[in-house]
N, CA, C and O atoms as CSV, one atom per row, in Angstrom:
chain,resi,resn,atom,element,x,y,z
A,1,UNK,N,N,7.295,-7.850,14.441
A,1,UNK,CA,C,7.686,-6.888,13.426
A,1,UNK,C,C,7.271,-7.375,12.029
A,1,UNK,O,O,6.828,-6.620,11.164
A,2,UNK,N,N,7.476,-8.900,11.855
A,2,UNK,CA,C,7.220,-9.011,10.492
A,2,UNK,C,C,5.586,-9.145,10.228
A,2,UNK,O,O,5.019,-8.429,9.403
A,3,UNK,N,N,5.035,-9.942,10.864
A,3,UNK,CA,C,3.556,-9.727,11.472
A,3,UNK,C,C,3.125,-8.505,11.093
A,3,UNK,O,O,2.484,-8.250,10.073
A,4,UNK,N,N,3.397,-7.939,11.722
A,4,UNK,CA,C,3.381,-5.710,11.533
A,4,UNK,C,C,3.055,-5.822,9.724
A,4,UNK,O,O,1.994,-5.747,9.105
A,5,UNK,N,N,4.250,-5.999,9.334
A,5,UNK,CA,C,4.569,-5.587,7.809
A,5,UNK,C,C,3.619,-6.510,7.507
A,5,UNK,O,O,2.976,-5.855,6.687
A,6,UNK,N,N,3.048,-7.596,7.581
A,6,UNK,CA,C,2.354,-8.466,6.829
A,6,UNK,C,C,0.913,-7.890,6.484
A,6,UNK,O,O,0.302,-7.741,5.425
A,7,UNK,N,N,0.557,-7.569,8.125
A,7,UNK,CA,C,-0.798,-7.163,7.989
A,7,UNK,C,C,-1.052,-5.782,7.666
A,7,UNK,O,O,-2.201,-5.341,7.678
A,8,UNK,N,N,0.079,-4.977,7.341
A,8,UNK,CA,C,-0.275,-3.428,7.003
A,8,UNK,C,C,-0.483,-3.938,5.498
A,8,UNK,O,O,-1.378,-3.371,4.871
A,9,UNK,N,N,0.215,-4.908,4.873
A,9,UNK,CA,C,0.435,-5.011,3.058
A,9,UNK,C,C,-0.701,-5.331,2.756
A,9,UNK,O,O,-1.286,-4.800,1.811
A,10,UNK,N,N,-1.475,-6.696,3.851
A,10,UNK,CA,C,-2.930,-7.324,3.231
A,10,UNK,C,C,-3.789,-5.666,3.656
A,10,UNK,O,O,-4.150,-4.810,2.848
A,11,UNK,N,N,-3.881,-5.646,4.674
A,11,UNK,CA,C,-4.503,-4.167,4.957
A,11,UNK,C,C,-4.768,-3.235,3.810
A,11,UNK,O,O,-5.831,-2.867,3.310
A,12,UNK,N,N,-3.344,-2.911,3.486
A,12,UNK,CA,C,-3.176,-1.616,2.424
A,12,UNK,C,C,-3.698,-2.403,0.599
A,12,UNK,O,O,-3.550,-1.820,-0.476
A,13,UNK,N,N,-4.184,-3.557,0.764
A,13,UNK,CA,C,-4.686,-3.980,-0.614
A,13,UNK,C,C,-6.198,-3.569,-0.301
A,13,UNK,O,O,-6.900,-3.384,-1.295
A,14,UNK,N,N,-6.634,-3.445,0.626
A,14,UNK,CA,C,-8.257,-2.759,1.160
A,14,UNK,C,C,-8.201,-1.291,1.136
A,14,UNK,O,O,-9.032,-0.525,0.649
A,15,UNK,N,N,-7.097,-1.013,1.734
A,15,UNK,CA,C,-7.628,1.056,2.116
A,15,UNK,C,C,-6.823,1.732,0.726
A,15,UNK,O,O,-6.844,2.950,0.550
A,16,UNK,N,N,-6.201,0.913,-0.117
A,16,UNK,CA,C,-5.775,1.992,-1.249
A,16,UNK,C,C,-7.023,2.350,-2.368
A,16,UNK,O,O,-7.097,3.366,-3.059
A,17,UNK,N,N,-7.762,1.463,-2.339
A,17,UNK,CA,C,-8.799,1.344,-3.444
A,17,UNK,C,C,-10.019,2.348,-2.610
A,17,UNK,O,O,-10.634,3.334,-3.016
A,18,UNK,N,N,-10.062,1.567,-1.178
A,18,UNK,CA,C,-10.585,2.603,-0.750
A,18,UNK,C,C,-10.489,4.368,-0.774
A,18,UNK,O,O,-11.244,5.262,-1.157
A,19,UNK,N,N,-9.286,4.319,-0.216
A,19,UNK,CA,C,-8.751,6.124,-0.438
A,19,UNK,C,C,-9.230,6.725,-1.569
A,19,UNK,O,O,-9.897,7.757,-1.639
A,20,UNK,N,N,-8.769,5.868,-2.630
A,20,UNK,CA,C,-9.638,6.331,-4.440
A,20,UNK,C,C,-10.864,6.439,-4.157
A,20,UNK,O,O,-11.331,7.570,-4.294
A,21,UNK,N,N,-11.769,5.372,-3.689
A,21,UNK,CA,C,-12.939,6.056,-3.499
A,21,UNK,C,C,-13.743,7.300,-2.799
A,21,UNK,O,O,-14.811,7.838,-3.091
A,22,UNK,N,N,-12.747,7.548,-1.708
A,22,UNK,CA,C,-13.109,8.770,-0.691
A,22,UNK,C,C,-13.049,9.807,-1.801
A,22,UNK,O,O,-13.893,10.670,-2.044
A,23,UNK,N,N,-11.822,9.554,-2.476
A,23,UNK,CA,C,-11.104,10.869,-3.324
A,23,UNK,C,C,-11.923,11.567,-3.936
A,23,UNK,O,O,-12.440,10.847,-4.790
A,24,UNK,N,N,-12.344,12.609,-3.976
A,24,UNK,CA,C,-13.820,13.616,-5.274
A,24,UNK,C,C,-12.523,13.096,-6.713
A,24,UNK,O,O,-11.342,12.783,-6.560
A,25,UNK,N,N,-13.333,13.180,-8.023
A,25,UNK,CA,C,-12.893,13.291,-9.035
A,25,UNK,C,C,-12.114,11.912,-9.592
A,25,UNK,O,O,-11.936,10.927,-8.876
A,26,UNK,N,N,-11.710,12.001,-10.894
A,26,UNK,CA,C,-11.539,11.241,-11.465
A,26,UNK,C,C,-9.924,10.854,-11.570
A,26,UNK,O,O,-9.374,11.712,-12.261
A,27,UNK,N,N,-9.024,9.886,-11.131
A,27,UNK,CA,C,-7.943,9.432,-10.655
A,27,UNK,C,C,-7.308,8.789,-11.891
A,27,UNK,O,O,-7.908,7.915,-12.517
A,28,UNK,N,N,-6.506,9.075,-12.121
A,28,UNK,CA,C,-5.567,8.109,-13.788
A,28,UNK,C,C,-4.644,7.421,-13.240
A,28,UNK,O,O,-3.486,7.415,-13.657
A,29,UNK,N,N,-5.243,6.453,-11.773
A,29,UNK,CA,C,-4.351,5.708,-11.222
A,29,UNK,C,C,-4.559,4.261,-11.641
A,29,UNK,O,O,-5.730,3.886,-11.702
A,30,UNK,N,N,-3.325,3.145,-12.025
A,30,UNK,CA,C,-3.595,1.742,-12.340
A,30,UNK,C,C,-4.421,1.059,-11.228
A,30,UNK,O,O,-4.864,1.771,-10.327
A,31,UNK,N,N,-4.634,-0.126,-11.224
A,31,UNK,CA,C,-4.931,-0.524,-9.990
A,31,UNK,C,C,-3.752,-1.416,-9.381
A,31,UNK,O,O,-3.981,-2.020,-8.333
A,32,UNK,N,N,-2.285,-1.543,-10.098
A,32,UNK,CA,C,-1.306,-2.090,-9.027
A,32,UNK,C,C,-0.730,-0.597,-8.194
A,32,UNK,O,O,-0.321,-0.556,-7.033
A,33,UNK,N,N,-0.826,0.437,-9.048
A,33,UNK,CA,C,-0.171,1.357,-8.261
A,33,UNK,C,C,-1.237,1.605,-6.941
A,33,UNK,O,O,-0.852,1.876,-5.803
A,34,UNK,N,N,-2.379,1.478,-7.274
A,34,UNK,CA,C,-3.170,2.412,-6.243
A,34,UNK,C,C,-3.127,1.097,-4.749
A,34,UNK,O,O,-3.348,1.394,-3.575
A,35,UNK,N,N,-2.722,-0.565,-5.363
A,35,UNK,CA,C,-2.468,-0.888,-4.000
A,35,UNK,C,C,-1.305,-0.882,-3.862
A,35,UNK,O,O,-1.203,-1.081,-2.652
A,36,UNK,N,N,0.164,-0.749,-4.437
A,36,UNK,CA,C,1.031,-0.156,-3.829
A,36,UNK,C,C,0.807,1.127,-3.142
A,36,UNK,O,O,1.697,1.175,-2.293
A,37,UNK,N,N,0.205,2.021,-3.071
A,37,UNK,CA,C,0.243,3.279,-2.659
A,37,UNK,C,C,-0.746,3.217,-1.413
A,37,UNK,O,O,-0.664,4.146,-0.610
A,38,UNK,N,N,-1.821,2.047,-1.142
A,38,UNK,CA,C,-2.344,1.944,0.243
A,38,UNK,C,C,-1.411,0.925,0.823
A,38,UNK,O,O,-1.682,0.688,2.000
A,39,UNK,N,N,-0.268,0.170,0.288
A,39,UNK,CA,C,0.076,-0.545,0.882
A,39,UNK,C,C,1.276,0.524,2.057
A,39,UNK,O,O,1.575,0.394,3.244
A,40,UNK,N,N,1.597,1.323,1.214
A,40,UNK,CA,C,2.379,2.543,1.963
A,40,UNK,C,C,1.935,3.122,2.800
A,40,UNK,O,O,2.475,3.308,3.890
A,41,UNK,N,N,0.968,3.481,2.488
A,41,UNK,CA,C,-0.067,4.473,3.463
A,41,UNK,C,C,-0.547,3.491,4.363
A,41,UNK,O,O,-0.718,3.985,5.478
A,42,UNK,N,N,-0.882,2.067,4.291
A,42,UNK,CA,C,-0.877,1.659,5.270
A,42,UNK,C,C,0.273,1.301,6.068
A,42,UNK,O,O,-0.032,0.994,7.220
A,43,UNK,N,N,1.488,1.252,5.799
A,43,UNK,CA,C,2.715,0.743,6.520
A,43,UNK,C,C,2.899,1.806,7.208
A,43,UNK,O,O,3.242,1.544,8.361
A,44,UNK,N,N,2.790,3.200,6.917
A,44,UNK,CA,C,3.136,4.854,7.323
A,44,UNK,C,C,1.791,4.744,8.673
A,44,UNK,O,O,2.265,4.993,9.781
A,45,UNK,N,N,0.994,4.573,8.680
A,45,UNK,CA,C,-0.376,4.732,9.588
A,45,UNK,C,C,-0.119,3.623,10.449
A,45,UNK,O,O,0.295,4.040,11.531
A,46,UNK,N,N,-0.195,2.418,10.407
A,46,UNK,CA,C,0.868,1.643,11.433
A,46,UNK,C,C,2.127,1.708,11.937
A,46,UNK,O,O,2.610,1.173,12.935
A,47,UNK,N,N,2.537,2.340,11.226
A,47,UNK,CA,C,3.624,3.117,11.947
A,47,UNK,C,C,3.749,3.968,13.298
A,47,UNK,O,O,4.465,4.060,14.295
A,48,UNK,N,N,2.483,4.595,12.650
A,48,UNK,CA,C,2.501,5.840,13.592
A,48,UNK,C,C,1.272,5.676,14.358
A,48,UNK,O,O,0.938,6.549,15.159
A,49,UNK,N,N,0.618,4.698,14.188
A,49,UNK,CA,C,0.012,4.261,15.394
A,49,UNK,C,C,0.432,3.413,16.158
A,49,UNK,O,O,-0.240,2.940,17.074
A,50,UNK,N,N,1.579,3.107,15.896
A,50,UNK,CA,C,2.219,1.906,17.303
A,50,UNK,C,C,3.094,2.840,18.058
A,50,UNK,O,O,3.388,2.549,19.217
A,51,UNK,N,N,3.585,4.045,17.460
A,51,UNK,CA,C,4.249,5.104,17.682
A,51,UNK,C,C,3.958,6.383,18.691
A,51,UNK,O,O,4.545,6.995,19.583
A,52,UNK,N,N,2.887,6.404,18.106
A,52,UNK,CA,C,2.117,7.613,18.759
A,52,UNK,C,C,1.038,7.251,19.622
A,52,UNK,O,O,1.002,7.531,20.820
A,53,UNK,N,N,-0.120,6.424,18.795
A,53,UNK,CA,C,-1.354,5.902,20.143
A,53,UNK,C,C,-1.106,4.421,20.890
A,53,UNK,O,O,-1.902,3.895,21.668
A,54,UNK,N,N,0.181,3.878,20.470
A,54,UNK,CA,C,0.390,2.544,20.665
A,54,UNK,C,C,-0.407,1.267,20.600
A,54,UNK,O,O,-0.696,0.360,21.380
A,55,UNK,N,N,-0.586,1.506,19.631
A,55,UNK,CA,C,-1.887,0.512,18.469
A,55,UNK,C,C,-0.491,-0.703,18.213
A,55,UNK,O,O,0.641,-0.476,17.784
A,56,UNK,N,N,-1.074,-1.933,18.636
A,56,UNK,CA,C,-0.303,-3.005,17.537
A,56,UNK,C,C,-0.903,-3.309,16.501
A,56,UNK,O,O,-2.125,-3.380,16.369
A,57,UNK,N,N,0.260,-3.595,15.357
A,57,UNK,CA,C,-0.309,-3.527,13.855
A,57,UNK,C,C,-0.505,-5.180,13.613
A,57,UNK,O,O,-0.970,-5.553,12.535
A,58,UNK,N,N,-0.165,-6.086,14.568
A,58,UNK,CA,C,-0.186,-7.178,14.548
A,58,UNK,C,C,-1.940,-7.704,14.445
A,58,UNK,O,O,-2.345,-8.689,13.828
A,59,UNK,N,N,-2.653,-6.868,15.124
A,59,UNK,CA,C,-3.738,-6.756,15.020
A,59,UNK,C,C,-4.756,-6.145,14.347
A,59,UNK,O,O,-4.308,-5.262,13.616
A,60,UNK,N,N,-6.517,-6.307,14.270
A,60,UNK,CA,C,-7.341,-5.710,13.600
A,60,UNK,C,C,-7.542,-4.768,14.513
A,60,UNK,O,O,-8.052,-5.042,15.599
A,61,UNK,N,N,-7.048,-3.175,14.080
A,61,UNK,CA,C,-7.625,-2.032,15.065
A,61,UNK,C,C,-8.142,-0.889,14.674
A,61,UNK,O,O,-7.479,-0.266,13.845
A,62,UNK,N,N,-8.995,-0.498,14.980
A,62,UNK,CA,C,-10.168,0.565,14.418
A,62,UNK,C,C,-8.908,1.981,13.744
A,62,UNK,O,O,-8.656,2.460,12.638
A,63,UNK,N,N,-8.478,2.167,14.994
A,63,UNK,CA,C,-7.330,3.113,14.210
A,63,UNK,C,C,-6.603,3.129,13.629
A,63,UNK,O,O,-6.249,4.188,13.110
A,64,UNK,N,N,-5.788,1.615,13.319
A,64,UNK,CA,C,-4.521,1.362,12.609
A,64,UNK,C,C,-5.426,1.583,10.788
A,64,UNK,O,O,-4.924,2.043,9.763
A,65,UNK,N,N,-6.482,1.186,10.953
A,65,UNK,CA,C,-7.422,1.231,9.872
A,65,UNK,C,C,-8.075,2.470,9.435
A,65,UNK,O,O,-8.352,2.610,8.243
A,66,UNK,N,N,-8.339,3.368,10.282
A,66,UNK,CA,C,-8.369,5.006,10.105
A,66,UNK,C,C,-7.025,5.456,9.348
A,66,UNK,O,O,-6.969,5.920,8.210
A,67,UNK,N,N,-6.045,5.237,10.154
A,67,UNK,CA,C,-4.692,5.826,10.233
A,67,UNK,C,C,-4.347,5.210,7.980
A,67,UNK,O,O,-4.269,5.799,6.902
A,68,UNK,N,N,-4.288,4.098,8.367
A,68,UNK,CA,C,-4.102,3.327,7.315
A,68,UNK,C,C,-4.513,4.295,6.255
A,68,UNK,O,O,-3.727,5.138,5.823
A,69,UNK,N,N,-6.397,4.113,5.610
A,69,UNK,CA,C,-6.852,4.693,4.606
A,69,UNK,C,C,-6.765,6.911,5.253
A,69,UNK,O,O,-7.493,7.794,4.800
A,70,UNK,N,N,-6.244,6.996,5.759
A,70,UNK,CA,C,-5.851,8.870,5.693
A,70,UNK,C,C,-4.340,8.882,5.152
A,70,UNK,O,O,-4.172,9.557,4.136
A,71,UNK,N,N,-3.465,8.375,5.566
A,71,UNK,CA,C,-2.353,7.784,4.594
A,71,UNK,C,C,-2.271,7.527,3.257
A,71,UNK,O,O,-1.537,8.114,2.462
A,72,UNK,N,N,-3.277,6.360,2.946
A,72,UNK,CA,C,-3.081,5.817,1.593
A,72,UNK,C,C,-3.824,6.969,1.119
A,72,UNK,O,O,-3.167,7.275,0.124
A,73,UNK,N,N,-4.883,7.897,1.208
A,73,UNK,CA,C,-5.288,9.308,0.526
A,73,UNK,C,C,-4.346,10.327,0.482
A,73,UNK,O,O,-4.663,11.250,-0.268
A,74,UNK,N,N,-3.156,10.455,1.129
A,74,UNK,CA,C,-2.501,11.010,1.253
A,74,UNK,C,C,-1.250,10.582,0.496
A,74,UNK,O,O,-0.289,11.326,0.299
A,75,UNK,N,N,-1.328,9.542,0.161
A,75,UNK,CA,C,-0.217,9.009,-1.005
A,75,UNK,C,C,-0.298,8.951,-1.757
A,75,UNK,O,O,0.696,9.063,-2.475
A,76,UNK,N,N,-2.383,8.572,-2.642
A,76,UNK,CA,C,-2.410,8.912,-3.652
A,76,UNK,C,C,-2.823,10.451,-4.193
A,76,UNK,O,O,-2.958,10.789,-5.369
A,77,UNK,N,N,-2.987,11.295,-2.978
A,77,UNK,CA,C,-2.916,12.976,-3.690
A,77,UNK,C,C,-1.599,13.580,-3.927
A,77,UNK,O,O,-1.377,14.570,-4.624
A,78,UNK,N,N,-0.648,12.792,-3.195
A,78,UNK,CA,C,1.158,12.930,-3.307
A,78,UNK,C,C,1.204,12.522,-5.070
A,78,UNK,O,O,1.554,13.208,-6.030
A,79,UNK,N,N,0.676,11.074,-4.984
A,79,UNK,CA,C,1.089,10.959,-6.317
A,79,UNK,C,C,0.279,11.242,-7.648
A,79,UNK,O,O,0.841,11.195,-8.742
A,80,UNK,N,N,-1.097,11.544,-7.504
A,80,UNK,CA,C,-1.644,12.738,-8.425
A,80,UNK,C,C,-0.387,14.039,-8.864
A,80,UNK,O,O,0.269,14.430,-9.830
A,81,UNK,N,N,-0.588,14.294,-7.608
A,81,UNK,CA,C,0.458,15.937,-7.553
A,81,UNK,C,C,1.425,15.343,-8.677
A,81,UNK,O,O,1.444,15.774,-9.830
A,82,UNK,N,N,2.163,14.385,-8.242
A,82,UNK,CA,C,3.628,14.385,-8.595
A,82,UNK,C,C,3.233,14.389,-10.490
A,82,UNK,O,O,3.247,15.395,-11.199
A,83,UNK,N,N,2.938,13.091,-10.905
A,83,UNK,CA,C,2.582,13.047,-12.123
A,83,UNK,C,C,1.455,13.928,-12.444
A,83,UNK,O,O,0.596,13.135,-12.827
A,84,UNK,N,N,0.935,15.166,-12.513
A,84,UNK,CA,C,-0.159,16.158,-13.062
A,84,UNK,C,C,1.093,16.817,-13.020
A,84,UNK,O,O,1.100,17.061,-14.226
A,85,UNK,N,N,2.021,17.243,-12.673
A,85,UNK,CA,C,3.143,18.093,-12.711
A,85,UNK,C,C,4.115,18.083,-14.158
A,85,UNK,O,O,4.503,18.958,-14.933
A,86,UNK,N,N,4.288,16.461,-14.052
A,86,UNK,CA,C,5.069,15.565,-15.275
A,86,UNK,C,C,4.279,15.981,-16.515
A,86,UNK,O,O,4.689,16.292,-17.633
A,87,UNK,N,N,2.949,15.898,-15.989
A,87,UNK,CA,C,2.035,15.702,-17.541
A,87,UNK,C,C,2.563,17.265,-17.860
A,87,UNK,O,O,3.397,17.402,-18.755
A,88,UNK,N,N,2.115,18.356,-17.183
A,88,UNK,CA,C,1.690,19.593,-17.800
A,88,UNK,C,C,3.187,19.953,-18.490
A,88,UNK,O,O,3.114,20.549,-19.564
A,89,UNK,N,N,4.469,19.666,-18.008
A,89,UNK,CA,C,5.412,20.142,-18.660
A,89,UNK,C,C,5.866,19.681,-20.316
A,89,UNK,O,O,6.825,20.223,-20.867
């Protein structure tokens, strides 16, 4: 379990920066937030790949690493959304 959490955090310091890069357009994200936010998206994608395809996160796995950076894109268009919301009001 802790293993799990270890390697989704080093993981998610790779697929958050990544996700920014998949992303079209221009991001007003720091770079501690954007690896907090793959570090999530990777903990959420290991999650649900030990869950659902029964991937261990203890390991290097093609999907936990898919799963990972579609997550962390998905956390940082969560948190675009959230703050573009903040700004406009």
């Amino acid at each position: 379990m802790i293993t799990t959490i270890i390697v989704a955090l080093i993981v998610g310091c790779i697929v958050g920066p990544l996700a920014r890069l998949i992303l079209p357009g221009d991001q007003n994200i720091s770079v501690p937030m954007t690896v907090l936010l793959g570090a999530v998206g990777s903990l959420i994608g290991s999650w649900v790949g030990a869950n659902f395809l029964g991937t261990s996160g203890a390991q290097f796995s093609f999907w936990g690493l898919i799963l990972g950076t579609v997550f962390a894109i998905v956390a940082v268009m969560g948190y675009i959304a959230v703050t573009r919301r903040k700004a406009v009001r």
